[in-house]
C-alpha positions as CSV (number, residue, x, y, z in Angstrom):
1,X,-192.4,176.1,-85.4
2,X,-193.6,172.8,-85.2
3,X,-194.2,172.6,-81.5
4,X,-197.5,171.4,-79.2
5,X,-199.5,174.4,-78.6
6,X,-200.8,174.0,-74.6
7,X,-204.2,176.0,-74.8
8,X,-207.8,175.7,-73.2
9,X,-207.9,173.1,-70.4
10,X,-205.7,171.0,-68.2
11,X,-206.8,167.8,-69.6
12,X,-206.6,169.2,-73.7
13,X,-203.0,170.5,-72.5
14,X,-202.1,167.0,-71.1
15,X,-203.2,165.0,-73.9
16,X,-201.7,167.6,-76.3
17,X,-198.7,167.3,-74.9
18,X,-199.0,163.4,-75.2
19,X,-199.3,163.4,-78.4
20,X,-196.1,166.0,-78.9
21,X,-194.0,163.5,-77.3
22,X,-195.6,160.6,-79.3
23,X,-195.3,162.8,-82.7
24,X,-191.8,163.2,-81.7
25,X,-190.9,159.8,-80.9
26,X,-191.7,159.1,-84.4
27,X,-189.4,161.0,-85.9
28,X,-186.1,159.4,-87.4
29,X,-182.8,161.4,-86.6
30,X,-180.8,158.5,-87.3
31,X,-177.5,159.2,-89.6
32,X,-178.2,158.3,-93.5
33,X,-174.8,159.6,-94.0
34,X,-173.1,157.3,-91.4
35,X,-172.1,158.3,-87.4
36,X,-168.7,160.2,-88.7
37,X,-168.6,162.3,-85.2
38,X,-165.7,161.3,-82.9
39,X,-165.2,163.6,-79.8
40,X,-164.2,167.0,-80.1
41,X,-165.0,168.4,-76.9
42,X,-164.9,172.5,-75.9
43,X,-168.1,175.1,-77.2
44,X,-169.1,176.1,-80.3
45,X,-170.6,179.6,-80.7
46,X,-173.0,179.9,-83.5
47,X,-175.0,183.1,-84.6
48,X,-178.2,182.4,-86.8
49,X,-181.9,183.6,-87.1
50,X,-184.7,182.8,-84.9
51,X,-186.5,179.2,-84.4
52,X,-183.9,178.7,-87.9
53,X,-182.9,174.9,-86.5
54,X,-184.4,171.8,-85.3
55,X,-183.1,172.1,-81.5
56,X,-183.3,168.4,-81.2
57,X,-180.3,168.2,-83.8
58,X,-178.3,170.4,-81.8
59,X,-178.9,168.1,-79.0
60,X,-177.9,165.1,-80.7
61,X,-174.4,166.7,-81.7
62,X,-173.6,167.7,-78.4
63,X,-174.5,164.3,-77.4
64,X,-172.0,162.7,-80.2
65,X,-169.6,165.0,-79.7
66,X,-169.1,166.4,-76.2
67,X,-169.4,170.4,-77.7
68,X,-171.9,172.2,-76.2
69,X,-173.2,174.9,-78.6
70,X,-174.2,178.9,-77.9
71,X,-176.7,179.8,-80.2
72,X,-177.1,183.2,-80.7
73,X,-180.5,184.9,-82.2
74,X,-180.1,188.3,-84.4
75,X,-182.8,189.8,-86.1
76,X,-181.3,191.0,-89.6
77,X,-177.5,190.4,-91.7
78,X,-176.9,194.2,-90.3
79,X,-177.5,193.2,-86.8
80,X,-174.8,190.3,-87.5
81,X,-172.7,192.6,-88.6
82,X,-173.0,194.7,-85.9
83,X,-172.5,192.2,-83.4
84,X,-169.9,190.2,-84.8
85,X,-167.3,193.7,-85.0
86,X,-168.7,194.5,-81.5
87,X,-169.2,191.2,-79.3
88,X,-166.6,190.4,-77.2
89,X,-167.8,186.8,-78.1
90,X,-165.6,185.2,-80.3
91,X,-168.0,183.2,-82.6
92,X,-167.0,180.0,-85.0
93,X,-170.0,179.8,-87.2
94,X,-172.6,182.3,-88.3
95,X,-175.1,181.4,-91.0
96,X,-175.5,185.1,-93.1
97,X,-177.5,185.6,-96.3
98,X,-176.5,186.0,-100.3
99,X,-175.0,189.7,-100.1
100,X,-173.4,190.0,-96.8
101,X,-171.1,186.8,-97.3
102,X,-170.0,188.8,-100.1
103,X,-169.3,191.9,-97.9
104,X,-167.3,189.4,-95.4
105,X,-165.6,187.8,-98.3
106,X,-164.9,191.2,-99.0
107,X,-163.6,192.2,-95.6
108,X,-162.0,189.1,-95.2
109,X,-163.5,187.9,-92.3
110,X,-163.6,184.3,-93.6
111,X,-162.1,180.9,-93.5
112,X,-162.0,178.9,-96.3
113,X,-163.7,175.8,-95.9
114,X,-161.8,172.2,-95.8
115,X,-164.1,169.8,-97.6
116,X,-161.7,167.3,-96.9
117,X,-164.0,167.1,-93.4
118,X,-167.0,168.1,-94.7
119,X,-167.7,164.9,-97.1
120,X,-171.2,165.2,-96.3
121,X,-171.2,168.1,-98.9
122,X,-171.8,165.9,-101.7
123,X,-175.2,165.8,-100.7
124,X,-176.2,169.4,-101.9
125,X,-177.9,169.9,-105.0
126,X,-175.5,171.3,-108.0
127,X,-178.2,173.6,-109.1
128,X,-177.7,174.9,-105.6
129,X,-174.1,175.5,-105.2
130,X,-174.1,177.0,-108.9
131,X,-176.6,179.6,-107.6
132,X,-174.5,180.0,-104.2
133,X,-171.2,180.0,-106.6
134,X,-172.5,183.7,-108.0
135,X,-171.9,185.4,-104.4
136,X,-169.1,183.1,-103.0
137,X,-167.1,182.1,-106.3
138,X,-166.2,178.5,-106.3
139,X,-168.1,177.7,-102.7
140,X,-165.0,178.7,-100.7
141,X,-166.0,180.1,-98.1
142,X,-170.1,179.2,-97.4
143,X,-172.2,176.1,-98.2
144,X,-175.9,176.4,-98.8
145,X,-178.1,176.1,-95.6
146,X,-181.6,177.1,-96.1
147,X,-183.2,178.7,-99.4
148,X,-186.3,180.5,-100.0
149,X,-188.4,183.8,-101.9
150,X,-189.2,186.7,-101.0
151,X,-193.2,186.9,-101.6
152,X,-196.8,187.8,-100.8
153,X,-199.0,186.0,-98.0
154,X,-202.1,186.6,-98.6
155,X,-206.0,185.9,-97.3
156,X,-208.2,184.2,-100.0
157,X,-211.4,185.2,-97.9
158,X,-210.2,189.0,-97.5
159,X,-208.4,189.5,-100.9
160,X,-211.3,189.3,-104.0
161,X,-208.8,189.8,-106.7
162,X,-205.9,187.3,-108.3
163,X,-202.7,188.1,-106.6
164,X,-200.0,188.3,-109.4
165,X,-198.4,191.7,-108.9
166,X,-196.6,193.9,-105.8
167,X,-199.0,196.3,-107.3
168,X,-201.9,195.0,-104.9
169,X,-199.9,196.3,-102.1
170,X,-200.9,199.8,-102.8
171,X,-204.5,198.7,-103.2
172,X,-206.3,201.5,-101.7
173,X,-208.8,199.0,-100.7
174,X,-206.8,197.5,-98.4
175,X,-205.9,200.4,-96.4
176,X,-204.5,198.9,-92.7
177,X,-204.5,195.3,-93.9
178,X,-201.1,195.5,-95.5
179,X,-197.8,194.6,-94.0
180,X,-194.7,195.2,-95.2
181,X,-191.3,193.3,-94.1
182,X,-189.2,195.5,-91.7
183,X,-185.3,194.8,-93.5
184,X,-184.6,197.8,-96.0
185,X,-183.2,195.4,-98.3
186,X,-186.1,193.2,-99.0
187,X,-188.6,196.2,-98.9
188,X,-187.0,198.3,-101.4
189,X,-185.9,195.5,-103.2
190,X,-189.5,194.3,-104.3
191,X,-190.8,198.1,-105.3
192,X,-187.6,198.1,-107.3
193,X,-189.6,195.0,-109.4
194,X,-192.8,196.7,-109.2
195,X,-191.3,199.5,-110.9
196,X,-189.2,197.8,-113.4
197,X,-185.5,198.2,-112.0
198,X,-183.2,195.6,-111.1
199,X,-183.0,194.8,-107.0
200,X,-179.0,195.5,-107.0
201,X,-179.2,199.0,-108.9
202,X,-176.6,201.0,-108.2
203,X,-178.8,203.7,-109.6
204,X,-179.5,206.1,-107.0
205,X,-182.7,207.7,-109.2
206,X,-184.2,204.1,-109.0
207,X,-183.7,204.1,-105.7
208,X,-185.3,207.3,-104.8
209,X,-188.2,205.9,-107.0
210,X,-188.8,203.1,-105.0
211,X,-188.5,205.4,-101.7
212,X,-191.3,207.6,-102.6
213,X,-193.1,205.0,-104.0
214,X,-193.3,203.4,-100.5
215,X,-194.0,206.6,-99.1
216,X,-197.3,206.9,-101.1
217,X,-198.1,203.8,-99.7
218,X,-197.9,205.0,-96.1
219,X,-201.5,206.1,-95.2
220,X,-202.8,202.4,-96.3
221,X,-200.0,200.5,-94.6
222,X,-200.4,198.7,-91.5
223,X,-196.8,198.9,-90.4
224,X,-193.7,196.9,-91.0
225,X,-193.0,193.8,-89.2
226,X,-191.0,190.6,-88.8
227,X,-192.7,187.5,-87.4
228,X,-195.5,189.3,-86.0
229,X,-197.3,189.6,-89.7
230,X,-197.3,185.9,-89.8
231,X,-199.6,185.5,-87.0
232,X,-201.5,188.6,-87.7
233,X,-202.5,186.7,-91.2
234,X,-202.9,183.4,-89.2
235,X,-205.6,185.4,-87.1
236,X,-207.3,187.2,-89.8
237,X,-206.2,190.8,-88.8
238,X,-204.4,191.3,-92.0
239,X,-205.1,190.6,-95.5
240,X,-201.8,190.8,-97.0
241,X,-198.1,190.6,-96.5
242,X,-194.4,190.3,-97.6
243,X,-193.0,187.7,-96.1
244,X,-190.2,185.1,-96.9
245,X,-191.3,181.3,-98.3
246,X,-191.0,179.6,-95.2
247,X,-192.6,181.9,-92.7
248,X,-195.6,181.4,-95.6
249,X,-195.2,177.7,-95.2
250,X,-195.7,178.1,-91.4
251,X,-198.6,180.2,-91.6
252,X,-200.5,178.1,-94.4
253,X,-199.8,175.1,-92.3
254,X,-202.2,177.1,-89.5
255,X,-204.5,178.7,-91.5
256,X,-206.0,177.1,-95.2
257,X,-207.5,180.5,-96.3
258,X,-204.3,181.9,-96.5
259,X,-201.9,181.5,-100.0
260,X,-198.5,182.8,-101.2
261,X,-197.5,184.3,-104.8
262,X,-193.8,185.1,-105.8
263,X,-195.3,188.2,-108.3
264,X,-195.1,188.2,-112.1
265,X,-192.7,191.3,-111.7
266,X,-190.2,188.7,-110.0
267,X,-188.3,189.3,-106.6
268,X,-185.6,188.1,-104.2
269,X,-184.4,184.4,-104.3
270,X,-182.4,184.0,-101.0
271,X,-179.8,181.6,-100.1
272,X,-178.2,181.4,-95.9
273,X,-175.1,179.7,-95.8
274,X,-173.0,178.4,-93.2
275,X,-169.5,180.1,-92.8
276,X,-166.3,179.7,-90.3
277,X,-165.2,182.7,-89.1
278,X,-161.6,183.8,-89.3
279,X,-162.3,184.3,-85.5
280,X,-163.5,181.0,-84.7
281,X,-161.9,179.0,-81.5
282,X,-163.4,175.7,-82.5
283,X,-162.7,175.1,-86.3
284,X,-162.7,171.1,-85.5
285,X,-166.1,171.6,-84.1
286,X,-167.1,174.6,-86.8
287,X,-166.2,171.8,-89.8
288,X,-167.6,168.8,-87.9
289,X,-171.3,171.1,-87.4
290,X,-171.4,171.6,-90.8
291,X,-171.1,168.3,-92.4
292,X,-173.6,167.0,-88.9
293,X,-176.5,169.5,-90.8
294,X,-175.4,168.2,-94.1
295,X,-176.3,164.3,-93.3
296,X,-179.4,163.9,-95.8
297,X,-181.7,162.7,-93.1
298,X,-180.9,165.2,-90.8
299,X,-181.3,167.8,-92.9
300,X,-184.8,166.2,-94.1
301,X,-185.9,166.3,-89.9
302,X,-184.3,169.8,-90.0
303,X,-186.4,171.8,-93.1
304,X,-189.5,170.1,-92.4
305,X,-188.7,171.5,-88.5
306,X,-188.3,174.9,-89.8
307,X,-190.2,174.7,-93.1
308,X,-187.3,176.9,-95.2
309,X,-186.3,174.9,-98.5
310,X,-183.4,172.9,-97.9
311,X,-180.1,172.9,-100.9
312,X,-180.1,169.4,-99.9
313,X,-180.8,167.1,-102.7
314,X,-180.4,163.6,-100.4
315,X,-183.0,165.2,-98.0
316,X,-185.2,166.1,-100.8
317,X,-185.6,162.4,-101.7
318,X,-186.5,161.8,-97.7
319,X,-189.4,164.1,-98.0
320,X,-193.0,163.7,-98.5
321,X,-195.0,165.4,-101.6
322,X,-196.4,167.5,-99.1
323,X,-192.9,169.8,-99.5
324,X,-191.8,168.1,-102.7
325,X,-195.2,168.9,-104.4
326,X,-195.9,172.6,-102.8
327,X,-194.8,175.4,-105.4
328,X,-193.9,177.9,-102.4
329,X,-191.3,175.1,-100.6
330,X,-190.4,173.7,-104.0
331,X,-191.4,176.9,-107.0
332,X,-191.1,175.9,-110.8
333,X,-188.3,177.1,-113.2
334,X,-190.6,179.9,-113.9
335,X,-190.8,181.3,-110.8
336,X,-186.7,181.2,-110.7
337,X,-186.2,182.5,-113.8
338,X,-188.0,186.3,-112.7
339,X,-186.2,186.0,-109.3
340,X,-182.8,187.1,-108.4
341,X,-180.1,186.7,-106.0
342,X,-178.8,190.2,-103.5
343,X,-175.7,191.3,-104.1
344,X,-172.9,193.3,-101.9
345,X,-173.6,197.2,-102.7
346,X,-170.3,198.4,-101.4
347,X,-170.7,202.1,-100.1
348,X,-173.8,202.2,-102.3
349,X,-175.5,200.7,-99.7
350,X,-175.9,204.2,-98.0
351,X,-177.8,205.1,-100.3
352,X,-180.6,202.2,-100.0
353,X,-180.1,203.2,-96.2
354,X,-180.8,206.7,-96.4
355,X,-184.0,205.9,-98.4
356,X,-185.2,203.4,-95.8
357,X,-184.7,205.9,-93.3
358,X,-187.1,208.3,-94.9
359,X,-189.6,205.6,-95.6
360,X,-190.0,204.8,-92.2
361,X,-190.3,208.3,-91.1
362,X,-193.1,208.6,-92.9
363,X,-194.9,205.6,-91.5
């Protein structure tokens, strides 16, 4: 995310460069919290999302701490499922979304969480852990990482019309100039809104629904995609697409044609938490990790790294209206009141993966 781009000439890439370092030297990764880190010592194996933490902060805790942490990349909360019944990795701490902690609560694939060395915790917002408390009851198991919504980027130069509704993602008009997000859930989740039914429906009629509904939309689509439809927006060779808040915030940051709606017809309001596995090696470390990301400065240098909305309420006083004051890092009550959270579908969730199937087919 926020990184020196080296392009053009030598010299432009030099004195870019320059300035990266002098940017960086700038900014303050000292401990608001206090330096609570003694050393621990051994690895740490961590699974996450993509370019999803500051890698200077993992630096610094290897630094106070002697652990040296694996960072894993997975594209989806199915692919970290998959990997984590499959790896012969053991890992300690995996950061998942809303729904599938509830399926590992579930499958009881957990540790419960000693706050007793997590006392940076007091720092997240109780608004936050309320939310969080609907898919993990009483914050047992996950504290609250990143936030966001689920929402439409969109060109002001390419798109003539107000953007309020999913509806202008079947806009004829548009034909090739709209992407759609490439995870089942989130896809079928927001034509469930367009069409009036609640994202978690266990109704398999309203699921069909929002199936064919995305196979009308087939011969105007672009395709689906993951971080490749920010850029293609950045670049103006797309005019429209779902993407989550912080990939928006990325992408507006590049490009000041571009704008992002959360639709009148509501959507997704996401929460990625950060669990202990049952299977984890290094629970010292696991506990010690957490409460390093919870340290309000920290996690101030961390969200304005990565841009996702942080639960942290001491890192929200750090930051600058330019996050504070921007409705897609910070939305109104309004915009929370027509969003929800995901839920675990149980074996229902065939069904949403059987329509998804068929909607891609007929890409």
């Amino acid at each position: 995310m926020k990184k020196c781009l080296a392009v053009l000439l030598v010299g432009i890439m030099i004195l870019g460069c320059a300035a990266c370092a002098s940017s960086e030297e700038e900014v303050d990764y000292s401990f608001s919290d206090g330096d609570q880190y003694d050393t621990i010592g051994g690895e740490l194996n961590v699974m996450s999302w993509g370019e999803y933490i500051d890698p200077e902060l993992i630096t610094i805790f290897e630094e106070e701490t002697g652990v040296h942490i694996n960072y894993v990349e997975i594209p989806s909360n199915e692919e970290m499922m998959i990997k984590l019944r499959t790896a012969d990795q053991a890992f300690d701490i995996c950061i998942p979304s809303d729904y599938c902690i509830e399926q590992m609560i579930r499958e009881d694939m957990l540790l419960p969480l000693d706050y007793s060395k997590i006392p940076n915790a007091k720092n997240i917002d109780p608004k936050m852990l309320e939310i969080s408390d609907k898919f993990d009851p009483g914050n047992k198991y996950s504290i609250p990482y990143m936030w966001g919504t689920v929402g439409i980027l969109y060109n002001t130069k390419m798109v003539d019309e107000p953007v309020d509704s999913w509806g202008v993602l079947w806009d004829e008009k548009y034909a090739g100039q709209i992407w759609m997000y490439d995870i089942g859930r989130d896809t079928i989740g927001i034509t469930l809104k367009y069409l009036g039914y609640d994202m978690n429906t266990r109704n398999a009629d309203e699921v069909a629904a929002a199936r064919d509904k995305l196979i009308e939309q087939a011969p105007i689509r672009k395709g689906f995609g993951t971080d490749n439809m920010r850029s293609s927006l950045v670049n103006g060779t797309a005019a429209l697409a779902v993407v989550y808040s912080g990939d928006a915030m990325d992408a507006i940051s590049q490009n000041e044609d571009l704008a992002y709606v959360v639709p009148k017809e509501g959507s997704n309001i996401w929460f990625d938490n950060t669990v202990i596995l049952k299977s984890a090696k290094n629970v010292e470390a696991a506990h010690a990790f957490i409460n390093f990301l919870n340290d309000g400065n920290l996690a101030a240098r961390n969200t304005e790294y990565i841009y996702y909305s942080t639960p942290n309420a001491a890192a929200m006083e750090r930051l600058d209206a330019e996050y504070t004051e921007d409705e897609t890092y910070n939305p109104p009550q309004d915009v929370w009141d027509r969003c929800e959270v995901y839920h675990d579908l149980g074996d229902f969730v065939s069904v949403f993966n059987d329509a998804w199937i068929k909607v891609k087919s007929a890409n």
